[in-house]
N, C-alpha and C positions, 0 to 999 in steps of 0.2 A: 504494500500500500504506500502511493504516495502523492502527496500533495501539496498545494502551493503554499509558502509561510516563510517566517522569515527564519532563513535559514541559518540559523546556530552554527554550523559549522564555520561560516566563512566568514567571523566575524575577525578572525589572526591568519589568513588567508596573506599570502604574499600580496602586495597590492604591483599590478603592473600599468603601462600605461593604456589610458582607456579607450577603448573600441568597441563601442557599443554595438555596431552589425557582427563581428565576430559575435558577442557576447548575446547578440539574439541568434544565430545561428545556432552556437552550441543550448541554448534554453530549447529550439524545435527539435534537434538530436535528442536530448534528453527526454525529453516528451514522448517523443516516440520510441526510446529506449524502455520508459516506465508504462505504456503502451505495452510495450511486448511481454513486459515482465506480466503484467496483469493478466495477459492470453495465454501466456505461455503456465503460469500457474492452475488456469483452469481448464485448461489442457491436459498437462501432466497432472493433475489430482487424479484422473482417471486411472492410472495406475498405479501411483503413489501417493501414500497418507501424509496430510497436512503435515504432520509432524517430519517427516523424512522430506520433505522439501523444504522446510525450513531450515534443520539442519546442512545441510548441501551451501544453501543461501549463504548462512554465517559462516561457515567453517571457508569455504573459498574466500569470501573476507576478510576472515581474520589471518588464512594463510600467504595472500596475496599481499596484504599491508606488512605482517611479521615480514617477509622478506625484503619488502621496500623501504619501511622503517629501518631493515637490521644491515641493509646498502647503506644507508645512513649513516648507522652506529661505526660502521667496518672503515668508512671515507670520513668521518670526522666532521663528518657537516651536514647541516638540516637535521630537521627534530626527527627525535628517536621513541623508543617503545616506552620509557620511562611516561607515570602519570603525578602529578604531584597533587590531584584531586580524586584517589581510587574508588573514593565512596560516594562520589558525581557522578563517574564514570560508570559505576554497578546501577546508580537508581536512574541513571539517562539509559543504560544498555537496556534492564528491563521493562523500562515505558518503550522504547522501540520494540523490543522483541513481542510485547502482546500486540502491540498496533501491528505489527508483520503476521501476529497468528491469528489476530480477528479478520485482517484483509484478506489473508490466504482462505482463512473457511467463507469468507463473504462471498467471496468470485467463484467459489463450487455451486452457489444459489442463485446469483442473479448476474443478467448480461453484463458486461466487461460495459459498455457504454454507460449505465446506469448503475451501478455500481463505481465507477471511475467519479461522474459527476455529484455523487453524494459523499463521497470523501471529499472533496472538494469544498466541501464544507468547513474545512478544519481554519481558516482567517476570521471568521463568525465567530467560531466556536473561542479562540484565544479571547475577541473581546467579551466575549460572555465569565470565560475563568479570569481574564482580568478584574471585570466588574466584580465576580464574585469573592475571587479571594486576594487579590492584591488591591482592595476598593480603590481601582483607578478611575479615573474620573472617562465619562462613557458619553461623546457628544450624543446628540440625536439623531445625527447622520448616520451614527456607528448604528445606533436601535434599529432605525430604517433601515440601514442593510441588513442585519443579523434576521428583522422579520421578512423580508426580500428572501434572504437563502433560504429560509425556513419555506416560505410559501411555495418556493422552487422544488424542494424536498417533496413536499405532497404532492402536487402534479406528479412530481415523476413516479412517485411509490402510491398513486390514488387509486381508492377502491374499482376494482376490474381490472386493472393495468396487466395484474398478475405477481408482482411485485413486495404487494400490501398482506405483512405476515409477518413469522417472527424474522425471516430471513434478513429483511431488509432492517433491523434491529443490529448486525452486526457492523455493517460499514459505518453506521453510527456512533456506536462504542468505541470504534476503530478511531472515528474524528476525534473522540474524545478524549481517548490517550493519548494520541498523537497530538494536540492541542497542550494537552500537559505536557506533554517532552518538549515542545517549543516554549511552552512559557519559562521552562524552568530552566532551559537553556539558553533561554532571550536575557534571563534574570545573573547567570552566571558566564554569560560572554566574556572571550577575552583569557580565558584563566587557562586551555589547554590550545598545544596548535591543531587545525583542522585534521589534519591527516594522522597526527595520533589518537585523536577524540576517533576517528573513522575506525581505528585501528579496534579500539576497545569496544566498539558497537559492534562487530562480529565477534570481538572474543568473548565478550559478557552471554551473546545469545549463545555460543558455540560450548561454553561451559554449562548452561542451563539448558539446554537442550540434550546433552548426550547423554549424562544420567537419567532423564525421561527417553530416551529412543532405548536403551540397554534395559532400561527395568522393564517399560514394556514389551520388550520383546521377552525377559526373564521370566513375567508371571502372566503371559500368557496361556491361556487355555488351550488344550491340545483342540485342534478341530475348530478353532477361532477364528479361522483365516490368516493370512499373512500380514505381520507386525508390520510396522513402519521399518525398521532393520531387515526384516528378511524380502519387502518389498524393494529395498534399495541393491541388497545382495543380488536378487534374479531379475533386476530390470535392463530389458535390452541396452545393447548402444544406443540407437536411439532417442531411447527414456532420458537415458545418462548427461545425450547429447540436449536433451529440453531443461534437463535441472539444472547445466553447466550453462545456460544458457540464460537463465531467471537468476542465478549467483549473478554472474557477469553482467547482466542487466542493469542490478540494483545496486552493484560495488563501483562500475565507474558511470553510472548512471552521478550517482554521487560525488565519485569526484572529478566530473565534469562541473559539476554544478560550482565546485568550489572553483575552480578556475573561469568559467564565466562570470561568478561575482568578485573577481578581482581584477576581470578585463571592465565589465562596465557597471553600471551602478543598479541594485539590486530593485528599486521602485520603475527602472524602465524595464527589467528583463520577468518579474514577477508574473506579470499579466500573459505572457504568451504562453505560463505551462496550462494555461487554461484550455490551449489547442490540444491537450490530453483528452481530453472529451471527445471532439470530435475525431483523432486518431484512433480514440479504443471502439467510439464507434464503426471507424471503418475493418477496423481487424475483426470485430466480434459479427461483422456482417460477412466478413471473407471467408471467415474461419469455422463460424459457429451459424450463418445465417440468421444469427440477432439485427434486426432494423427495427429502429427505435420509432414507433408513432410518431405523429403532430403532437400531442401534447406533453410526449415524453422529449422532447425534441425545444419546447418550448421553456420545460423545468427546468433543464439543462442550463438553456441558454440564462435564465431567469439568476440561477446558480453563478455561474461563470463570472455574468457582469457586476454581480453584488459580492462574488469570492475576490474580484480581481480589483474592485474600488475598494475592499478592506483592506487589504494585502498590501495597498499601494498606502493608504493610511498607515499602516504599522509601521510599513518601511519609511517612511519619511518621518516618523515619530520619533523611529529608534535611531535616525540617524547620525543625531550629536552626541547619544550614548558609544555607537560604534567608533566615533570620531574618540573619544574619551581613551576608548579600549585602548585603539592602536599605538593613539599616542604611548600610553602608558607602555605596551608592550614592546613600542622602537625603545623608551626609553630603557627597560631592560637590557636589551639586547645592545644599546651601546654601552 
């Protein structure tokens, strides 16, 4: 799962010089990067359990970054695997790793196009946990949009649609943690560099995950079907080839993303991953002959334009905070 917000990661983000068409290019790459992740999961679910795709996800992550971090370590330059915040690092790893396992079972239930647009929710959703528990002061513009996405939401999940159930209750949950991981990373910007914070989002999932894939497959019942482990054990190339595929997706999906918000500035490039909508609609129509109705088509849009006026609000709020970080963190570094 993922979605548009201000990205925590790139807040210690090398800054280079800025080129905004570069930096909107790679946001349409991404896009359709996180696009294929979302098809590609509700694809391979069909043969492999939530849990063993998830696994796969973190663990390429965490082994891809260990060796790029530990290039690092070896050449004496660029940040390395050390964290000097391990217990930020644990409770940011696990707000990501449930928003990854409620999106992974959301897109087994409902089309990639609709399902994509109701995570898209998640800029709403931060002023909403602002207002709530950091009582940040919440214009009326911000109200007006939060009931905009909302109203967006029901079109697209409205009785008859097919949609409207508990399934559609997951992508939801999904905003919600996901909204928490942004705020609580919005709120501690600054303290680790990008690509080590990256580093430790697949190691925290890849450690909480393996003692759940091992016990499950341990006290399984004989005659229970194949575990998440023994589904990973006998799955074709292939299969192999669709989960290495949804890892890779979501690992430099990512840090791509850090490198376009140091090419240009994140309130111009925010608004285009909203073309994730209209890209997972086109694959879930290629793929799966999902086509989204007029009114489902209309939610969407309803979505998008009230995710992507939020999104551009946050980012311009937060941008003297970010000015603050850096400084503070060149000043370290001389």
């Amino acid at each position: 799962m993922n979605a548009p917000a201000s990205p925590p990661d790139a807040t210690t983000a090398p800054q280079r010089r800025q080129r905004p068409l570069l930096g909107i290019g790679l946001i349409v790459l991404i896009a359709g990067l996180f696009a294929t992740l979302d098809t590609t999961v509700r694809l391979t679910g069909r043969s492999v359990p939530v849990l063993g795709l998830l696994w796969v996800r973190y663990a390429l992550q965490a082994l891809l970054m260990a060796l790029w971090l530990g290039r690092n370590v070896w050449l004496g330059r660029g940040p390395g695997l050390r964290s000097h915040h391990p217990r930020f690092q644990l409770l940011r790893g696990v707000l990501l790793l449930v928003t990854s396992a409620l999106g992974f079972l959301a897109v087994q239930h409902l089309p990639v196009a609709e399902f994509t647009a109701i995570v898209m929710l998640t800029p709403v959703l931060v002023t909403l946990l602002s207002a709530w528990l950091l009582h940040e002061h919440t214009s009326a513009l911000r109200w007006l949009l939060v009931a905009g996405a909302f109203i967006g939401t029901l079109v697209v999940v409205r009785p008859g649609s097919g949609l409207f159930g508990w399934a559609a209750l997951l992508p939801l949950a999904s905003c919600a943690t996901y909204a928490m991981f942004q705020l609580l990373t919005r709120k501690l910007a600054g303290l680790e560099h990008p690509l080590t914070t990256h580093f430790y989002s697949g190691l925290v999932g890849t450690l909480l995950l393996t003692p759940l894939l091992l016990g499950a497959a341990w006290h399984a019942a004989p005659g229970s079907g194949p575990t998440a482990l023994g589904a990973l054990l006998a799955a074709a190339p292939g299969v192999w080839g669709a989960m290495l595929l949804v890892a890779l997706c979501g690992t430099v999906g990512h840090l791509l993303l850090i490198v376009a918000l140091s090419v240009a500035p994140a309130a111009t490039l925010m608004p285009f991953m909203y073309l994730q909508i209209a890209l997972a609609g086109l694959l879930g129509w290629l793929v799966f002959g999902d086509l989204p109705d007029a009114w489902a088509w209309t939610g969407m849009g309803v979505i998008a334009a009230c995710g992507a006026t939020s999104a551009w609000l946050n980012l311009r709020e937060a941008a003297p905070e970010e000015a603050v970080a850096r400084a503070a963190v060149a000043a370290e570094e001389d």
